[in-house]
N, C-alpha and C positions, 0 to 999 in steps of 0.2 A: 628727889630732884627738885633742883627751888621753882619756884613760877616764874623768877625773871629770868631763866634758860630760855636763848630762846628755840622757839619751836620751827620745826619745819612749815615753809608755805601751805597753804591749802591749797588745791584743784578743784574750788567747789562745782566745775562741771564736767571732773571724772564722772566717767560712764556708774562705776559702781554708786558714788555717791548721787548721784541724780536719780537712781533709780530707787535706792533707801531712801533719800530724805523725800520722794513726793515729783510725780509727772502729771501730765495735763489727764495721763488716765488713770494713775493711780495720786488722787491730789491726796494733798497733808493738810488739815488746819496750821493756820498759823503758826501759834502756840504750839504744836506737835513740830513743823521743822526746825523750831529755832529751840526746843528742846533736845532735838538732836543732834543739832549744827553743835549745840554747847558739848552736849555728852562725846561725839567726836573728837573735839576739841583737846578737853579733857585726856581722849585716849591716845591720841596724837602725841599730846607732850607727854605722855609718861612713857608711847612705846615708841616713839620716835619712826611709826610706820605712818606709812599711805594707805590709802582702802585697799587699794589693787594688791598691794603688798600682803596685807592682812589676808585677805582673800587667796592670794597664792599660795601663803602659808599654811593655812587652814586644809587649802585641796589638799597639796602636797603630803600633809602629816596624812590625811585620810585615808592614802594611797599605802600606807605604812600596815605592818603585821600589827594587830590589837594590841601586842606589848610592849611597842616602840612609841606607841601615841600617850600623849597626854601633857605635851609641851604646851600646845593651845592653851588647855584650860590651865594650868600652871601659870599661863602669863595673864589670863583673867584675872585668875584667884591674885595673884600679888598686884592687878590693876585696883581692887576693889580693897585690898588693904589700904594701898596709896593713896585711895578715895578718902578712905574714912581716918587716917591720921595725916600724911602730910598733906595733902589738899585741901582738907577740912583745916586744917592749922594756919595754911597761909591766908586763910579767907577770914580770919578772927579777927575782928574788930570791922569790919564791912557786913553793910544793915543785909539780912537776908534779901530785902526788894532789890536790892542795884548788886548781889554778889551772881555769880555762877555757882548756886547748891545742883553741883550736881552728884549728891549721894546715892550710892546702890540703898533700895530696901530689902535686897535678901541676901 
């Protein structure tokens, strides 16, 4: 998917996401939400979901017989390919300080 697709809006204060990125009783350092806000971001434009969505889908498979499931991870596992070739590719030539590295380490 290229990067200048553009992406769906954000809701950054859907309930699910206000509750991951950091609340008055569960606070975030800085640097921790806006590492998230990025890596959201990131999952956004490649899976074209909402959190609520994400999250419905995730129940939903759970509900499912143990060998009907494995769509979830499935669409992980090819977000995290997309991470490290074409996301990584469109960020080449932008200095690590001012790009979005947002690469999985495992």
């Amino acid at each position: 998917m290229s990067r200048q697709a553009k992406r769906p809006a954000i809701d950054w204060c859907e309930d699910e996401l206000v509750h991951w990125i950091g609340t008055d009783e569960r606070p975030l350092k800085r640097r921790s939400r806006y590492v998230y806000k990025k890596a959201f971001i990131t999952y956004v434009e490649f899976s074209r979901m909402m959190a609520k969505q994400l999250i419905d889908e995730a129940e939903a498979e759970s509900s499912l017989p143990r060998r009907q499931q494995g769509r979830v991870k499935r669409k992980l596992l090819q977000y995290r390919e997309w991470l490290l070739t074409d996301y990584v590719r469109s960020l080449e030539g932008i200095p690590r300080s001012t790009a979005v590295w947002v690469v999985p380490y495992w």
